[in-house]
C-alpha positions in Angstrom: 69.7 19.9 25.8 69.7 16.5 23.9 68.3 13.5 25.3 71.7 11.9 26.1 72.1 15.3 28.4 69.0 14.6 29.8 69.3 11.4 30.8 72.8 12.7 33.0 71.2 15.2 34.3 68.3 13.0 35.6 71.5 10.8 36.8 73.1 13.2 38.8 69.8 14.6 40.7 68.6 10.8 41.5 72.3 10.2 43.3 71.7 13.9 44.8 68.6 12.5 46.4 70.5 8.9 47.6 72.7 11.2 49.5 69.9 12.5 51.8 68.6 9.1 52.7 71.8 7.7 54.6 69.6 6.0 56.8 67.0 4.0 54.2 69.2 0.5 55.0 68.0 1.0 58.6 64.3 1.3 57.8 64.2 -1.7 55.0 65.5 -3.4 58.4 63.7 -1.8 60.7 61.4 -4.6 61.5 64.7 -7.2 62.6 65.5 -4.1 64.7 62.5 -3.9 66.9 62.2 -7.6 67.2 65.6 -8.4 67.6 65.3 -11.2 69.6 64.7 -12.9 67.1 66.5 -16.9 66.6 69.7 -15.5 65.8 69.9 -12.3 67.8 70.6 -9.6 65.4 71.6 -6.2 66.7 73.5 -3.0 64.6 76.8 -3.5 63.5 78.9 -1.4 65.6 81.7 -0.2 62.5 78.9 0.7 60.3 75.8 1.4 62.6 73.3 0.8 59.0 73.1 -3.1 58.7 72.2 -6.1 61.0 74.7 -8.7 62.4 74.6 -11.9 64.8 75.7 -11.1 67.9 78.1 -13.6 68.3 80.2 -11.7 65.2 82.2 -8.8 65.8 80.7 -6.7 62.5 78.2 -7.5 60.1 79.3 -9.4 57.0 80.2 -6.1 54.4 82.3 -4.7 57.1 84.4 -8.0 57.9 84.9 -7.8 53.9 85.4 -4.1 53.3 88.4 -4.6 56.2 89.6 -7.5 54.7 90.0 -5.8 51.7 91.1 -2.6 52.8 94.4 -4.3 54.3 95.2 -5.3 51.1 95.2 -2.3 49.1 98.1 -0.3 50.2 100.5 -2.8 49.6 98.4 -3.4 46.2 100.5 -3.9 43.0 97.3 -5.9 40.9 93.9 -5.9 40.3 91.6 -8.2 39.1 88.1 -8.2 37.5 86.1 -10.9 37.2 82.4 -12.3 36.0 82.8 -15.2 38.1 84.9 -14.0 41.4 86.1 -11.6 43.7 87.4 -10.3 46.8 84.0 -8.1 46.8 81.6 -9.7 44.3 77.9 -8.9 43.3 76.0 -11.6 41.5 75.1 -10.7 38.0 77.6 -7.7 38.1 81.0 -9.2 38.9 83.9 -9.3 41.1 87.2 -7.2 41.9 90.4 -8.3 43.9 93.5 -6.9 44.6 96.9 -8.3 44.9 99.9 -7.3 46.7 103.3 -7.5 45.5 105.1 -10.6 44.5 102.1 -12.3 44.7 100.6 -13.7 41.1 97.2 -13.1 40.2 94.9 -16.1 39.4 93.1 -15.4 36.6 89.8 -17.0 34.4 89.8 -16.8 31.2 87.0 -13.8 31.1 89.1 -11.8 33.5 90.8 -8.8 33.3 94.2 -8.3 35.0 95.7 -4.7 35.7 98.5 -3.1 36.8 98.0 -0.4 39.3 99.6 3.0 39.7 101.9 1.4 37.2 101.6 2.7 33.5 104.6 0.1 32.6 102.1 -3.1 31.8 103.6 -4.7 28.6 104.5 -8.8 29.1 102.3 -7.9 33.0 98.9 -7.5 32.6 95.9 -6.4 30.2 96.3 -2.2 31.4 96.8 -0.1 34.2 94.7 1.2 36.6 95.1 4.2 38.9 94.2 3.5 43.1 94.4 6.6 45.3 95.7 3.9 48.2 97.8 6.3 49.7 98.4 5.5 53.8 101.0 6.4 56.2 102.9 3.4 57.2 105.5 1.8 59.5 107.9 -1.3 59.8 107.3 -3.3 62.6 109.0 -7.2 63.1 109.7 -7.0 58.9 106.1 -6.5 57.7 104.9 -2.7 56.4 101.9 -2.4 58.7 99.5 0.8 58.3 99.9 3.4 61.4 96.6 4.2 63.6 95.5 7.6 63.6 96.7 8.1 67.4 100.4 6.9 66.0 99.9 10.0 63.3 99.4 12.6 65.6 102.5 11.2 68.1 104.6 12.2 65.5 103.7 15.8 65.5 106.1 18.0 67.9 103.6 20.7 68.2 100.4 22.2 69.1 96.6 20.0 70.2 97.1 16.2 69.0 93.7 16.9 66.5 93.1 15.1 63.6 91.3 17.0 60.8 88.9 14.7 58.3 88.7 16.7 55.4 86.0 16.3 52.1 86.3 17.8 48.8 84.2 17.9 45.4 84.0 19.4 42.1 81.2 21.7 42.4 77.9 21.7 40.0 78.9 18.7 38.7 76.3 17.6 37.2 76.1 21.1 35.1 78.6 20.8 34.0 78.1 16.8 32.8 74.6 18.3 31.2 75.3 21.4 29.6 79.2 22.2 29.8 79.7 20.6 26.6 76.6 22.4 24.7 76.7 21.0 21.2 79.7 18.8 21.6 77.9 16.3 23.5 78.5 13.2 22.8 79.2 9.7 25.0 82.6 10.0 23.8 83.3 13.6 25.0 81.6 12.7 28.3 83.7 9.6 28.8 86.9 11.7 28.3 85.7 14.1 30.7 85.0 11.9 33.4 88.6 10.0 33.0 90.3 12.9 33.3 88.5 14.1 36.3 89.3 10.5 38.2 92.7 10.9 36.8 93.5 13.6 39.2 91.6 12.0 42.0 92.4 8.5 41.7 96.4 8.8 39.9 97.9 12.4 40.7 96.8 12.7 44.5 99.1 9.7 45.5 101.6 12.1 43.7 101.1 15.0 45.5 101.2 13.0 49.0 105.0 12.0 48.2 106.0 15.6 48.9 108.4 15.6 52.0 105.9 17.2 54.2 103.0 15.4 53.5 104.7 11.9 52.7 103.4 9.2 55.2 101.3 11.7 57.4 98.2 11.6 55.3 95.6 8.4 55.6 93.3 8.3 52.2 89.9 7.1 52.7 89.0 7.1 49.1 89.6 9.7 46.2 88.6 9.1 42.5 86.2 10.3 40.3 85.3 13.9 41.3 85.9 13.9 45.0 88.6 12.9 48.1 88.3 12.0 51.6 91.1 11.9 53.6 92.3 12.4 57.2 95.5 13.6 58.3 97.3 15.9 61.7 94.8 18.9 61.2 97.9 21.7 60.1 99.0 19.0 57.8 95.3 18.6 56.4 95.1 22.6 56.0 98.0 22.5 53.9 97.2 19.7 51.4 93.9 21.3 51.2 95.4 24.1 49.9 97.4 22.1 47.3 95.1 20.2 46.2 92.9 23.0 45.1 95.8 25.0 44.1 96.8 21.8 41.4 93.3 21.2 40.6 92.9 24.8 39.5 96.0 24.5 37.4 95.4 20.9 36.1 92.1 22.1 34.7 93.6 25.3 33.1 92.5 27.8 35.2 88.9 27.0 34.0 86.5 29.2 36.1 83.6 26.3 35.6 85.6 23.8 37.7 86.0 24.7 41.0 86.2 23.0 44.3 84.6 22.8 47.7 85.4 21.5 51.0 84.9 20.5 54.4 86.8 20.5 57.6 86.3 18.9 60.7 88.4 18.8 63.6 88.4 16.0 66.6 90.5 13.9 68.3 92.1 10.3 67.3 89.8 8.1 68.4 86.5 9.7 67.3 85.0 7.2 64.9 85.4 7.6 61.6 82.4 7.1 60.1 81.1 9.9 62.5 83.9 12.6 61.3 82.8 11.9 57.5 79.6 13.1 58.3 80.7 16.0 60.2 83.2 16.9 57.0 80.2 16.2 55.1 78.1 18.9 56.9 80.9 21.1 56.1 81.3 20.8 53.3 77.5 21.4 52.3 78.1 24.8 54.3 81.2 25.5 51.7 79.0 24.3 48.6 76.2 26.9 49.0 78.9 29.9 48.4 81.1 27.5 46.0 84.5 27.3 45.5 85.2 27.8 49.3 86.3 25.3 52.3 84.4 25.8 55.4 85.8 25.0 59.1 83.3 25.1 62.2 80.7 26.0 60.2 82.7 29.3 59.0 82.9 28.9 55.0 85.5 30.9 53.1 86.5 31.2 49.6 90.1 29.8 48.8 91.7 33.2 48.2 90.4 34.8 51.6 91.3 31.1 53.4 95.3 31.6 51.5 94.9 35.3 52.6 94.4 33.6 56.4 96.9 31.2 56.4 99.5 33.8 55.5 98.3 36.7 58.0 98.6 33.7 60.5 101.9 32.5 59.9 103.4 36.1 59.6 101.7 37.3 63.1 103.1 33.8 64.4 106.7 35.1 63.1 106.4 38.3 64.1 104.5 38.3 67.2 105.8 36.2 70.8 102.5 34.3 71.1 103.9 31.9 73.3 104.4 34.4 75.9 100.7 36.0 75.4 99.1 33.1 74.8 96.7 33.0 77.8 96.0 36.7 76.5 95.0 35.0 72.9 92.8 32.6 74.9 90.8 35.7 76.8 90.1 37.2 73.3 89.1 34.5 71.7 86.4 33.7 74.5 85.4 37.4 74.4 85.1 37.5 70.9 83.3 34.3 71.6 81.0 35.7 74.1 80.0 38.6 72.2 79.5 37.8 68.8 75.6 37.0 67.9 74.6 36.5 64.1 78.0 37.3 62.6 77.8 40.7 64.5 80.1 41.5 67.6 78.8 44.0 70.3 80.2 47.1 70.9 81.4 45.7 74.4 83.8 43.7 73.1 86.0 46.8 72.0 86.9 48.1 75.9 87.6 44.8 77.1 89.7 44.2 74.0 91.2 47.5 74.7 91.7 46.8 78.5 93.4 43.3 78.3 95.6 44.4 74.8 97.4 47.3 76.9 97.5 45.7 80.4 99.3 42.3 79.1 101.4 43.3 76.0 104.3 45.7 76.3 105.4 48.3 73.7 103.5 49.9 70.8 104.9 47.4 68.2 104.1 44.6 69.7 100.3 45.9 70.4 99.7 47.5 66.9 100.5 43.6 65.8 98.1 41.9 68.0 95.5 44.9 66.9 95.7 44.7 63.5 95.4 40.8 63.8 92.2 41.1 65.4 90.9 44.0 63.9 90.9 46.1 60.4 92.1 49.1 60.3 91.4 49.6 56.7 87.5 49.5 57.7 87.0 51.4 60.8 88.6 48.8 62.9 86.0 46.7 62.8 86.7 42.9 64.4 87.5 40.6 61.2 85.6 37.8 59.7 88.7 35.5 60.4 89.5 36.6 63.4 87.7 34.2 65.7 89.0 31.2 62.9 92.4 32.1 63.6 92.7 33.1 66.6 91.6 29.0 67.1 94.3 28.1 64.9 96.6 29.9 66.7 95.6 28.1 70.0 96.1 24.8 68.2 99.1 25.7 67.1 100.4 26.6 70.0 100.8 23.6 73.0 99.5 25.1 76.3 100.7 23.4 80.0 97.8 23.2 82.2 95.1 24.5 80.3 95.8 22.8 77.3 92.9 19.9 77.8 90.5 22.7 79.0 91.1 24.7 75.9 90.9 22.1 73.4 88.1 20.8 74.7 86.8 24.4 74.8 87.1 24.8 70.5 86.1 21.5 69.9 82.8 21.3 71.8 81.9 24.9 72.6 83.6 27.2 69.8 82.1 25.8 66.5 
């Protein structure tokens, strides 16, 4: 490796080792915390639970910015950036801003004005630049407002009101960064590959969110450079998941060095955001220790068995009347639950299987479906690896009456 590669290498494992001290803000302030009665009465900022605010302010002074800013970038047309000023500035680095449409930019002479998600910049501005600012949206009193995550999930006719925060990476980045290139390397060649990483992550995924079913149902946290965070209703995640990796596979031409991972998590509307990106975060670590897999309550699967999944369960959902047996499904599931330790289910699971398969489903068809759903009968009918994982899915997907509160909160706290 030259020394260029070895200087990205060392790169990527320092910002390996910033990920694995989330909490060092709170210690460099850990004194203002224990004496926080102090002359100004500092206490944690409640949005982002890391830095110190008065107590007379509602959040500490990045989070008031980073909202401030965040309203403005859906309904972004420009950005701006500046030695001298900015909507978020550092001192000796610089600023950025972003303007929405039909407003006009104020620029310095030393600034640089772009056009974004806009490739059609002649006589408008210095370039383009490419925002993943996709949001879902509604009209209300003549103003585009951004909708909440509750009013996201209102909208879906079926199945628990969950919303899924989902995470996703390249995998062994930094290998690839350091050695991919072998005797090619050069800042030129690493520049080119690193644009046209973020081009897919910052440009093409507000493309693929225009698609009827996912248009103005998925909320984009951020997404450029090699990863994407994003929540969305948890089937819709699922499928744009799926499409994302299925696009990315094709966009870098089938290229078994680029791969992706990600992580899943599943909780209701008003859980806190910054929580579920941790919780997506955990899963996705599960997911990256196998590689190229997407991992959901802790159960990681590579994309062609999690395709293989989705498909078994929307043919046993055509094929099998799992409205009608659905407090059946929810028996199985807490069996399967109650006797599976270690990845291993107990021989006791198979009578009681047995026993509740033929008292509460009529005729052979129907039973043989539910049977080979659960188990395989291509390996001694042993219980599936996805069975538990879809047999969830199929509870979510399907809205119970009275027992709908028990169950969900059943997966969510108990089943993962």
């Amino acid at each position: 490796m030259n020394e260029l590669g070895e200087k990205i290498h060392e790169l990527y494992e320092e910002t390996g080792r910033k990920k694995f001290q989330k909490f060092s803000a709170v210690l460099e302030n850990f004194d203002r915390l224990v004496n926080y009665l102090g002359p100004d009465n500092y206490e944690m900022c409640p949005s982002c639970q890391v830095s110190l605010k008065p107590e007379r302010e509602e959040f500490c002074k990045w989070c008031e910015l980073f909202q401030e800013v965040g309203e403005k970038i859906p309904r972004a047309e420009y950005v701006v950036f500046s030695p001298e000023i900015g909507d978020l500035y550092l001192e000796g680095i610089g600023g950025v801003s972003v303007h929405a449409k039909g407003q006009i930019p104020y620029t310095l002479p030393g600034d640089t004005l772009l056009l974004l998600n806009r490739t059609d910049f002649e006589d408008k501005a210095d370039g383009f630049f490419f925002l993943a600012n996709t949001v879902p949206t509604k009209e209300e009193k003549g103003k585009m407002l951004v909708k909440d995550f509750e009013e996201m999930l209102e909208e879906e006719e079926e199945g628990y009101k969950l919303l899924a925060f989902v995470k996703m990476d390249v995998d062994n980045l930094g290998l690839i960064f350091s050695q991919g290139l072998k005797e090619d390397y050069s800042i030129s060649r690493v520049a080119t590959l690193s644009r046209s990483l973020d081009l897919f992550f910052s440009g093409y995924i507000n493309t693929l969110l225009q698609k009827e079913e996912f248009k103005n149902k998925v909320y984009v946290v951020y997404s450029g450079g090699d990863d994407v965070f994003f929540c969305a209703p948890w089937e819709i995640a699922l499928k744009v998941a799926k499409e994302i990796e299925k696009d990315f596979t094709e966009y870098t031409c089938y290229n078994k060095c680029f791969t992706l991972s990600a992580g899943v998590f599943f909780q209701k509307p008003t859980y806190p955001i910054r929580f579920g990106a941790d919780e997506a975060e955990e899963e996705k670590d599960i997911a990256k220790a196998y590689k190229n897999s997407i991992s959901l309550w802790g159960y990681p699967l590579s994309w062609d068995a999690f395709k293989n999944a989705l498909e078994r369960l929307n043919e046993f959902m055509k094929n099998f009347d799992v409205h009608s047996h659905r407090t059946l499904l929810y028996r199985i599931y807490t069996l399967l639950r109650a006797y599976k330790k270690d990845g291993k289910v107990s021989l006791r699971f198979y009578p009681m299987f047995y026993y509740q398969l033929y008292r509460n489903v009529k005729g052979e068809k129907e039973q043989e479906k539910l049977e080979e759903f659960i188990l395989d009968p291509k390996n001694d009918y042993n219980v599936r690896d996805d069975a538990e994982l879809l047999l969830k899915l199929v509870l979510m997907k399907t809205r119970g009456a009275s027992e709908r509160v028990k169950e969900e909160s059943y997966i969510l706290n108990k089943g993962g």
